[in-house]
C-alpha positions as CSV (number, residue, x, y, z in Angstrom):
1,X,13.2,51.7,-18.4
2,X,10.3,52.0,-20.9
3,X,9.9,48.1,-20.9
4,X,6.6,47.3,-18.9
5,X,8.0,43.9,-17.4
6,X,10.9,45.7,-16.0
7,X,9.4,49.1,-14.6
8,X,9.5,50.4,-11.0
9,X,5.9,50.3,-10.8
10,X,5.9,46.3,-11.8
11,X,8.4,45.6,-9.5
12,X,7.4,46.7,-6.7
13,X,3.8,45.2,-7.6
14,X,5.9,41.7,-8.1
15,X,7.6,42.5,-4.7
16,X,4.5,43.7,-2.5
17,X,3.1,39.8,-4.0
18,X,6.2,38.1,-3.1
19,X,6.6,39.1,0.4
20,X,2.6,38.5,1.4
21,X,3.7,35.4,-0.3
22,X,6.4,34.8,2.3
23,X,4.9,36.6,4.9
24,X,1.9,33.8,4.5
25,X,4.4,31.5,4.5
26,X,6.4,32.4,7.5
27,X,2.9,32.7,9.7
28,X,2.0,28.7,8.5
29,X,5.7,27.2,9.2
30,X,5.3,29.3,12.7
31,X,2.0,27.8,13.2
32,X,3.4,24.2,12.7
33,X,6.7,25.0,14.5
34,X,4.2,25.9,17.8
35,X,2.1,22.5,16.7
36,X,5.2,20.4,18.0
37,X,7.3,18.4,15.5
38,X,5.2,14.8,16.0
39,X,2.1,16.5,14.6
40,X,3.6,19.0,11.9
41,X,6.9,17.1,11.1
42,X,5.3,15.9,7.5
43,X,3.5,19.4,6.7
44,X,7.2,21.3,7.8
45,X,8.9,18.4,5.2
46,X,6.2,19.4,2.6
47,X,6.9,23.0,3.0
48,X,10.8,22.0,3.2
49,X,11.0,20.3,-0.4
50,X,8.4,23.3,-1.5
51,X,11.5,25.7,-0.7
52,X,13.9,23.7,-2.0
53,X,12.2,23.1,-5.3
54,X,11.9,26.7,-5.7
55,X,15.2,27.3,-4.8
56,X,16.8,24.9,-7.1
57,X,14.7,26.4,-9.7
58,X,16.4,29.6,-9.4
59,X,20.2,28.1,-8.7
60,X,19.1,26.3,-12.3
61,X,17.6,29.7,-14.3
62,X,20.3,31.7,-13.3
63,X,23.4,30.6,-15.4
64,X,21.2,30.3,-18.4
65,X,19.6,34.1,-18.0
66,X,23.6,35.4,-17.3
67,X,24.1,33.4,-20.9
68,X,21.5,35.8,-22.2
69,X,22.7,38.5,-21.1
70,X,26.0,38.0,-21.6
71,X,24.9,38.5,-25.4
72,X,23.1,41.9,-24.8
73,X,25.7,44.7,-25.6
74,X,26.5,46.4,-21.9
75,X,23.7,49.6,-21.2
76,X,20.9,48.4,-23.8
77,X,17.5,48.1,-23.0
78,X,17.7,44.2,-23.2
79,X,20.8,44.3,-21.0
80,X,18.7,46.4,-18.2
81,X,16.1,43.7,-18.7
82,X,18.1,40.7,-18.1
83,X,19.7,42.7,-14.9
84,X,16.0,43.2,-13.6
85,X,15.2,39.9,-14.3
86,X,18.0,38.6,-12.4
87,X,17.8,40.8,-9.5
88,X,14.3,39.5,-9.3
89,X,14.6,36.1,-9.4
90,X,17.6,36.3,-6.9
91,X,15.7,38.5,-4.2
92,X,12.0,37.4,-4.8
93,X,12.8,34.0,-5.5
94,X,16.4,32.3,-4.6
95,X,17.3,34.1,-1.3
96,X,13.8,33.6,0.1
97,X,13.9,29.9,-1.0
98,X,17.3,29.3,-0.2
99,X,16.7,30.9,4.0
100,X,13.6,28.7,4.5
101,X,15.2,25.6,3.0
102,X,18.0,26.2,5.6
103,X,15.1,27.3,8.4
104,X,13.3,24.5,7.8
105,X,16.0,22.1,6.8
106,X,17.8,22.7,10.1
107,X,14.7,22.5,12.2
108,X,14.2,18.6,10.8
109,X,17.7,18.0,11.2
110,X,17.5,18.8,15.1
111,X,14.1,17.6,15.7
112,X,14.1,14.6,13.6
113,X,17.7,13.4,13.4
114,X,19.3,15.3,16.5
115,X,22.0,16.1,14.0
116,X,23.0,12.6,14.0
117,X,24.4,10.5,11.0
118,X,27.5,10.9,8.6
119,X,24.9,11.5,6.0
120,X,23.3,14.2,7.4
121,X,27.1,16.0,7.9
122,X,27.4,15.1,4.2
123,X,24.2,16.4,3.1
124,X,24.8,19.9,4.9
125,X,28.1,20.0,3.6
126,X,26.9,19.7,-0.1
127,X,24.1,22.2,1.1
128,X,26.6,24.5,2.4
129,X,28.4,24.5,-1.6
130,X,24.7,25.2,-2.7
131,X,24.7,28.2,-0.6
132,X,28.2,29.2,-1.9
133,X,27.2,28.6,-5.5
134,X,24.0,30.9,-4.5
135,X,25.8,33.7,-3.0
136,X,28.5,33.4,-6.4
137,X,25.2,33.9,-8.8
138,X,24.2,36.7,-6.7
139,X,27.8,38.4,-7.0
140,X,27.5,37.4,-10.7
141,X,24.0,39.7,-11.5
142,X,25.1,42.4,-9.7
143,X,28.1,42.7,-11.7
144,X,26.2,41.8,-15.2
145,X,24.2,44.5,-13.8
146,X,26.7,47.2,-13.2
147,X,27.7,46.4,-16.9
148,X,30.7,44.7,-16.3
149,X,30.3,41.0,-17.8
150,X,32.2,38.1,-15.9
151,X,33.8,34.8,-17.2
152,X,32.4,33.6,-20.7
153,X,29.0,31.8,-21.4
154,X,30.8,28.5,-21.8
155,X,32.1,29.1,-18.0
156,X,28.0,30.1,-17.0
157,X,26.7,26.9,-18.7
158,X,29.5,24.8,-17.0
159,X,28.3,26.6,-13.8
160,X,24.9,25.4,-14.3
161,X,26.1,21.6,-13.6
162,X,27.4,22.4,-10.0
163,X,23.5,22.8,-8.8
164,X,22.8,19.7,-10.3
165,X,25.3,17.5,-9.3
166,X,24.9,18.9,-6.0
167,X,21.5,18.4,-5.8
168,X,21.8,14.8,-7.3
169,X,24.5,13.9,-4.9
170,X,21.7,15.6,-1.6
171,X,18.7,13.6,-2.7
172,X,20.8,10.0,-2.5
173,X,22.1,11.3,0.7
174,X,18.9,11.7,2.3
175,X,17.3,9.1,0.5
176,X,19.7,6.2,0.4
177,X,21.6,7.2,3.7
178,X,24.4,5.3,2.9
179,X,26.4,6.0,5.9
């Protein structure tokens, strides 16, 4: 790897800042967790959506950089690039997200809700097939990055539409609560 962006040395710099990141993070969401849910319930819903934004960001960027790379012949520099890039965003980005959007979800859920309400059921259920469709796009890059290609870019960008409708169908859950 001669590529700067994608070197040892870079991503262990880009890790090292990622997990003082989450580290940071973790120590705050503790702090409020200890603070009791009446006085940190809307900074732990902040930090909530935070997570989820960042994780929806990634469920979203995937498809499209497996599209890329789809079109990088198997073993070339660009092809190496696109498989650091995606074991990045998956490891720095989406699986960190993706565990404190649960943490943090689950935590409201009990505290708030008592894990009452049909909408609630629904909303984990959809969150549950965002999980699914994460651990699917994790599967994915490690194959792209072995070198062996799966499905077709017409299948990746039909992919990218399961995060969305998911997440469209999550916000009217927990906005609307229609049942």
């Amino acid at each position: 790897m001669s590529d700067k962006q994608s070197s040892k040395a870079t991503g262990r710099a880009a890790g090292r800042r990622a997990l003082i990141a989450l580290v940071v993070f973790v120590l705050i969401v503790a702090g409020l967790f200890m603070a009791g849910p009446d006085r940190a319930y809307l900074w732990i819903k902040a930090l909530h959506v935070i997570a989820i934004i960042s994780w929806m960001a990634g469920l979203l960027y995937m498809p499209r950089l497996l599209i890329y790379h789809f079109d990088a012949p198997a073993g070339s520099q660009q092809a190496e690039t696109f498989a650091v890039m995606e074991r990045r965003l998956m490891n720095v980005i989406m699986r960190p997200a993706m565990t404190l959007s649960w943490i943090l979800g689950l935590y409201l859920a009990w505290s708030v809700f008592d894990f009452q309400g049909g909408w609630l059921h629904a909303k984990l259920a959809a969150v549950l097939c965002l999980t699914a469709a994460n651990e699917y796009l994790a599967m994915a890059a490690k194959s792209f990055g072995r070198g062996t290609y799966l499905k077709t870019p017409r299948f990746w960008r039909a992919f990218n539409e399961i995060p969305t409708v998911l997440m469209i169908v999550i916000v009217i859950l927990v906005v609307v609560k229609p049942f």
